[in-house]
Each structure stands twice: as structure tokens, then as C-alpha cells.
Steps between C-alpha positions, in 0.01 A plus 500: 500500500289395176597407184453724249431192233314176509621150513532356159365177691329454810572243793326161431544526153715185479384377770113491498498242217692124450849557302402425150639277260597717202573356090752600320610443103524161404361274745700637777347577839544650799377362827486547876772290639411185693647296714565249319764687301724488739685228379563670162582862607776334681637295218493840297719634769796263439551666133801668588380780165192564721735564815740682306231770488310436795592651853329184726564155506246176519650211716226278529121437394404560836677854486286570173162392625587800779568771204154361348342538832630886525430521114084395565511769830692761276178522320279516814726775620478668145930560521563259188296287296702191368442219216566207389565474118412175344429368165109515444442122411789307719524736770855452520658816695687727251588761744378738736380887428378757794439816600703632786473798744190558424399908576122513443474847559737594228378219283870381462680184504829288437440217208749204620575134340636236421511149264615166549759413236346256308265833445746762380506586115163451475401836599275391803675783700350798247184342469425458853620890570312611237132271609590651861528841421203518301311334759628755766451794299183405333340323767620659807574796417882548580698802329807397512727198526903480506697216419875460614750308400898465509676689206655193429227213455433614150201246484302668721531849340420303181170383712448836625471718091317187418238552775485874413669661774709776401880554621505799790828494601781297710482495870912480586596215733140447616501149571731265686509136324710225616765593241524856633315849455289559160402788325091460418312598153175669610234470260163567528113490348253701558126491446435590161829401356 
């Protein structure tokens, strides 16, 4: 049975080209992961703030250089698109910002990240969201991205109005973290925003 509408973006779109490095506001980029970051996304896993909030652990380097591994094919297979954030001039990793279930057809996408804590405060987080929407709605083409995040990390909804995405609603109990089952802000961008 057809459609009766036309993808918003086409298979290969990602794909077809190399994963671009992307600037952001002051100095701050973001970057294809390498391996060579292994090291440090597992030293940003032992914050226990960052594992408050997130729903995986890291255990080792060695475990880390696999997520980077499934990070570079994520890409390939055009189901996420990951990055490294790191400071322009050292490239010291700040954090990490990426698109998630990635639905070409409907141009739509989940915004996801994180920061080491030596980062936070700084407002790394809403400047990467921001550099990576704009970059996947003006030079991809996406229409619209959502952003999650539990109701009670107050940070990241600060992160999320500072990176222009607009409160939609709370998904109840929508997310199991270690601590138990959290209610989720939805909030979402889309192009032309």
C-alpha cells in the first residue's frame, strides 16, 4: 500500500557522506568519536551525577571503545549519529551530544547528552543541543527533534529551554532508572522554531 506523503529524508542521507565535525559557540566542537576516547568516556562514567541520570553503566575502557565502535556503525546504519564534545583548542572531552532513533522518513529524531563534571555550569550541554539541532535541521533537513529527560534532573530541563526546545508534556513513569520508575519531560524543536 503507498504512502500518501513523501519522506522528509531519503535513505543514504546520513549515510552517503563522512559524519561531520560540527562548531558550536565559543570554541566548542563537536566531533566523530574515536577510539581513542575510550579512556575518557569511561572516566566520565564514574561521576555518580552522570549515573544518577543515566540508565547504562561503563565498567571499563575496553567496554567504551565497544559503545564507540557501535557509535561510528550507528552512523553507517543511519539509526543515531553520536559526538564527541570537546573544547575547540585543547580538545579535552566536555561531553557527549547525539541524535537517537533516527526516522528518516518522518524527518524526526531524539536529541540525547551528556557532560563530564568538570564541564557542567558552563553551559556546554545548551550549546552543543543548540549547534546540533541547527545542523540537523538546517543541513539535513530533519523536522522534528524531541528531547527527554527525568522530571527531576532540573539541569537538563534548564539545558533543554536553553537549547530552544519547547516543553510538550510529561510522559508518566516512562523510564526505569536504577533508583526506580521516572516520569519524563518531553520537549521538542521543530524546523523553523
Amino acid at each position: 500500500m503507498p504512502y500518501l506523503t513523501s519522506p522528509v529524508l531519503t535513505p543514504g542521507t546520513l549515510a552517503r557522506t563522512p559524519q561531520p565535525t560540527v562548531r558550536a559557540a565559543d570554541d566548542l566542537v563537536l566531533r566523530p568519536w574515536r577510539p581513542d576516547d575510550a579512556s575518557a568516556v569511561h572516566a566520565a562514567f564514574q561521576d555518580p551525577v552522570l549515573r544518577q541520570w543515566h540508565i547504562r553503566s561503563c565498567d571499563s575502557a575496553e567496554e567504551a571503545a565497544g559503545w564507540i565502535a557501535q557509535w561510528e556503525q550507528g552512523w553507517a546504519d543511519e539509526r543515531e549519529a553520536q559526538w564527541a564534545v570537546v573544547d575547540g583548542a585543547s580538545d579535552e572531552l566536555l561531553g557527549r551530544v547525539a541524535l537517537r532513533q533516527i526516522l528518516l522518513g518522518d524527518g524526526a529524531a531524539e536529541v540525547a547528552y551528556w557532560t563530564v563534571a568538570r564541564a557542567r555550569g558552563r553551559g556546554v550541554a545548551a550549546r552543543a543541543t543548540a549547534a546540533l539541532a541547527h545542523w540537523a535541521f538546517e543541513e539535513v533537513g530533519f523536522h522534528r527533534l524531541e528531547l527527554t529527560h527525568a522530571t527531576a534532573n532540573e539541569a537538563s530541563c534548564r539545558v533543554a529551554g536553553k537549547a530552544g526546545f519547547a516543553l510538550e508534556g510529561t510522559k508518566r513513569s516512562a523510564l526505569n532508572h536504577q533508583d526506580g520508575w521516572h516520569d519524563m519531560h518531553l520537549h521538542a524543536r521543530v524546523r523553523g522554531d
